[in-house]
N, C-alpha and C positions, 0 to 999 in steps of 0.2 A: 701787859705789853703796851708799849707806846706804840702810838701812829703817828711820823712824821705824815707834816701838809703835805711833802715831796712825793709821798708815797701811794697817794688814792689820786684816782682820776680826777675829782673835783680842787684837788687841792692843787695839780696838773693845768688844771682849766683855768683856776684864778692865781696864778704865779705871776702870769703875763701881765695885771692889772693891778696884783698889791707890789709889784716893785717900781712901780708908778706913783704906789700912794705917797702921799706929805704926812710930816709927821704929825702935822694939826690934825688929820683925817685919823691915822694910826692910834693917838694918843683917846681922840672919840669912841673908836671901835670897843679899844680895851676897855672901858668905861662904861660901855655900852649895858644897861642891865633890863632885864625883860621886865614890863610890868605888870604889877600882881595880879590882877583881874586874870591877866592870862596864864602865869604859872598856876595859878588856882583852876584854871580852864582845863591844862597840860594835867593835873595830877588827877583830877576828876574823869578824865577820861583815860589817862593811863592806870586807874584803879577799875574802870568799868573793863580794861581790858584783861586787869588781870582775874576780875571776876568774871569775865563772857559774856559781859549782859551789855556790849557795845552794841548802836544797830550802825547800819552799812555807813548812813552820814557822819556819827560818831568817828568811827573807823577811819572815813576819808580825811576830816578833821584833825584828827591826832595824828595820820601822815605829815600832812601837810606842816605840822606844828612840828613833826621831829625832823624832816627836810630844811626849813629853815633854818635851824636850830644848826644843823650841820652846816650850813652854808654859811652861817655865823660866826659858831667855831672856827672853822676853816678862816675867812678873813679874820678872826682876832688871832689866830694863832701864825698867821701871814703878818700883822700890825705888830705882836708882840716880837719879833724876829728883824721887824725892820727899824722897833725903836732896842732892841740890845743890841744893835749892830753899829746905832751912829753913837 
């Protein structure tokens, strides 16, 4: 199942800001790729979660890493809509 942006509250929140965006901004976004040190951060502690041995900080960490993550998403998936559009 897809999730349109239009559809989650976050995607609701930042509608008002990417149909703002330039398509220089847009074309960044989509381009935008996470660096390794930190995917390697993101898989290390998504593997301590799935074996239970995260401690509380761990925990908050990889929140915080899949929050962004989504907030991310959301604006390139806002960028990629606004450069199939022109």
């Amino acid at each position: 199942m897809t999730i349109s942006p239009e559809s989650t509250a976050l995607g609701r929140l930042l509608r008002p800001m990417s149909q703002r965006m330039s398509r220089e901004l847009a074309r960044e976004l989509v381009s935008l790729k996470v660096e390794e040190d930190t995917q390697q951060r993101y898989e290390y502690l998504a593997s301590g979660r799935r074996e239970g041995t995260l401690t509380a900080d761990e925990e908050a960490e990889l929140q915080d890493l899949v929050q962004v993550n989504s907030v991310l998403s959301m604006l390139k998936a806002e960028a990629r809509l606004l450069l199939a559009a022109a």
